[in-house]
N, C-alpha and C positions, 0 to 999 in steps of 0.2 A: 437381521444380519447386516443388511447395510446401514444402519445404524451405528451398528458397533465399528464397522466400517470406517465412519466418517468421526467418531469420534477419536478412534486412536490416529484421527489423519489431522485430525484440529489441534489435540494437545502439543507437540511439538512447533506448531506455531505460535501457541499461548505461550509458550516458555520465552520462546525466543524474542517474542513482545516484551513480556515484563524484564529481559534483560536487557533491552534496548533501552528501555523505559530510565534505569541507573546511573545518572550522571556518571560519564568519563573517569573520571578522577575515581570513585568506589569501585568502578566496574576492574579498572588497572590493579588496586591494592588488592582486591579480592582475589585477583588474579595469578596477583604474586604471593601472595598468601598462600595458597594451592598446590603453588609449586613450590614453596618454603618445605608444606606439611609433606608432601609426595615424597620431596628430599628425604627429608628426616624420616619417613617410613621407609623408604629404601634404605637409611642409612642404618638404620635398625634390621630389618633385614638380613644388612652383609654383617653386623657384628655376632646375631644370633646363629649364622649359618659360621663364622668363624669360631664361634667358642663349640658348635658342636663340632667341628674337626680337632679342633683343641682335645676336647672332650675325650674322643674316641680314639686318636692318637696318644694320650695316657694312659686310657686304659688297656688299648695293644702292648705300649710298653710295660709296665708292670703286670703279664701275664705270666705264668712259670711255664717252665719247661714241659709242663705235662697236656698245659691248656695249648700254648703252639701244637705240639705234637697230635693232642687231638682235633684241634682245627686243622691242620694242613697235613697232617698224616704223612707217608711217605713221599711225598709232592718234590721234596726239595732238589734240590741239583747233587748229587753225589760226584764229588772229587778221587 
C-alpha cells in the first residue's frame, strides 16, 4: 500500500517536470491555445442551451387551446 502510496505522490511531480522541461515560448501558445478551445466550448455551450429555449418557446407557442388547458388546467387567474 505504501507503494501505491508513493506512486500517486511521484506522478504529479513527473508532469510538472516534463512541463518545465518546454521551452517558454510552446509552453505560452499551448497555453493560449487552451483557452482559445475552452472559449469556443463555452461558446458552443451558450448557443446549444440558446436554441433549446428557442426550441421550447415555439413549441409552447403553437400549442392549441386544448394542450394549454390540459397543461395548466384551471390554474389561471380568473377576471
Amino acid at each position: 500500500m505504501a507503494k501505491k502510496k508513493a506512486a500517486k505522490q511521484n506522478a504529479p511531480k513527473k508532469k510538472e517536470e516534463a512541463s518545465s522541461q518546454l521551452p517558454e515560448d510552446i509552453l505560452a501558445k499551448l497555453q493560449a491555445t487552451k483557452k482559445e478551445l475552452l472559449k469556443e466550448e463555452q461558446q458552443r455551450q451558450d448557443e446549444i442551451e440558446a436554441q433549446r429555449v428557442f426550441e421550447r418557446q415555439q413549441r409552447e407557442k403553437n400549442l392549441s387551446f386544448e394542450e394549454l388547458l390540459e397543461r395548466h388546467g384551471d390554474k389561471g387567474n380568473k377576471y
